[in-house]
C-alpha positions as CSV (number, residue, x, y, z in Angstrom):
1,X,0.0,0.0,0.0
2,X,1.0,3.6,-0.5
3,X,1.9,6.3,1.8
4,X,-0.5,8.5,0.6
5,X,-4.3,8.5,-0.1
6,X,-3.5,7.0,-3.8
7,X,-4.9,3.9,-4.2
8,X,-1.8,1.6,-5.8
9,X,0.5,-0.8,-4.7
10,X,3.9,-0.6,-4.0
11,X,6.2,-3.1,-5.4
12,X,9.9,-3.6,-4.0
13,X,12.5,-6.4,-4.4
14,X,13.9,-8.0,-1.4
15,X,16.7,-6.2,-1.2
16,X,14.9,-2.5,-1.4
17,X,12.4,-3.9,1.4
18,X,15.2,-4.6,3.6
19,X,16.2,-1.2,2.9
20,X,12.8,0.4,4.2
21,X,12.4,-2.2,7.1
22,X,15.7,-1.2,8.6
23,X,14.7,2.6,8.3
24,X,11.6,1.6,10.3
25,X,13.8,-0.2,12.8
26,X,15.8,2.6,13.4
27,X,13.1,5.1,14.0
28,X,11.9,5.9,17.6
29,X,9.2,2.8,18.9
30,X,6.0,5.8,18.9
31,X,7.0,6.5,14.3
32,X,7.6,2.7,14.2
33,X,3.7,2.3,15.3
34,X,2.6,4.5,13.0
35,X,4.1,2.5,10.3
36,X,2.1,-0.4,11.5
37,X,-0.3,-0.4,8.8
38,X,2.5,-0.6,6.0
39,X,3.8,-3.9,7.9
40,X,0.7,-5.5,8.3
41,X,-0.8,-5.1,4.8
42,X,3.1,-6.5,3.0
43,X,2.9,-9.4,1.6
44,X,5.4,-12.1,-0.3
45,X,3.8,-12.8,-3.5
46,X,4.7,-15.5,-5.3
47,X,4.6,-16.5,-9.0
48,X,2.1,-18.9,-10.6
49,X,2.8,-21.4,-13.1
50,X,2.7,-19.1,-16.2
51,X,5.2,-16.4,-14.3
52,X,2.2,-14.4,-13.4
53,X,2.4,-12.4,-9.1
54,X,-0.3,-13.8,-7.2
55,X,-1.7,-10.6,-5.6
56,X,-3.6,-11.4,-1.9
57,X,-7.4,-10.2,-3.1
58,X,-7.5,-7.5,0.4
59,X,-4.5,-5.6,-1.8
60,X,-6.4,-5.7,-5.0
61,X,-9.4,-4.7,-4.1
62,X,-7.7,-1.9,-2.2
63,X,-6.0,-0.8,-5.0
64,X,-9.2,-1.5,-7.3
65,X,-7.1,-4.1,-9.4
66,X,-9.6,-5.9,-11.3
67,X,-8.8,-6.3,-14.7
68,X,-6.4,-3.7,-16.4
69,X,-3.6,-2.8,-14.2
70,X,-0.5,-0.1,-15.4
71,X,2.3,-0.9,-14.0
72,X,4.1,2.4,-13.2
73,X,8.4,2.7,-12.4
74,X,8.9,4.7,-9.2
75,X,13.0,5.1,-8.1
76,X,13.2,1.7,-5.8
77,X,10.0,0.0,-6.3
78,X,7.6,0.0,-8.6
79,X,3.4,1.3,-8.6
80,X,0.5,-1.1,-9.5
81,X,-2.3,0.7,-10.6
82,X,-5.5,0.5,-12.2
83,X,-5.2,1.5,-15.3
84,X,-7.9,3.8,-15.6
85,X,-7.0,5.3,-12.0
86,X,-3.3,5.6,-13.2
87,X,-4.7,7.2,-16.5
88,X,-6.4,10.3,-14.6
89,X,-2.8,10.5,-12.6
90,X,-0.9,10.7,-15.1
91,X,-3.0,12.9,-17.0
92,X,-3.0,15.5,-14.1
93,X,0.8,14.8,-12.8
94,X,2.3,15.1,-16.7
95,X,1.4,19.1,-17.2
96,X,5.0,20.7,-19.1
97,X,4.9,23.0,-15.3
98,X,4.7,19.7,-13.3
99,X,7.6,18.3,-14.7
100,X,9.8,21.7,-15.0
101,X,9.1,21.8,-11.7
102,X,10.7,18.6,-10.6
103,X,13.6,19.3,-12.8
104,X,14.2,22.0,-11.3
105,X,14.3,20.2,-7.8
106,X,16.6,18.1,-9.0
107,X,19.0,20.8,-9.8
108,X,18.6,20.4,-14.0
């Protein structure tokens, strides 16, 4: 699940989820509770026989994954989103002044 109110998933290898975990560990015991809810909705998914990721049905129908789903590259980890949800994202995150302004953040 996300951090914010969007309704995706968040998709990290094992190595980047180690990563976050041990950013959680080292935080003070009252921000590790609040982080609770991130913890208790993980899950390991697995592949089924065709190579396809078995998603637990409480994270897809949190995310609204029922048939089309956009799978979006995000840093260390990667978005699952419906694809009509992702499609009025992107349509309001991809304005020429959005993306100026997050190349200007990074200093380009």
């Amino acid at each position: 699940m996300t951090l914010s109110m969007e309704r995706c998933l968040c998709v990290y290898s094992a190595e980047n989820w180690q990563v976050f975990s041990d950013k959680v560990g080292a935080m003070p015991y009252v921000q590790q509770r609040r982080m609770r809810p991130l913890f208790a909705h993980a899950a390991r998914c697995e592949l089924d026989s065709q190579g396809r990721t078995i998603i637990p049905q409480n994270l897809r129908t949190y995310a609204g994954l029922t048939k089309n789903v956009t799978v979006v590259g995000c840093n260390n980890h990667a978005e699952l989103w419906d694809s009509e949800a992702w499609k009025r994202v992107y349509e309001a995150e991809s304005t020429p002044e959005n993306i100026a302004a997050a190349m200007e953040e990074l200093g380009f």
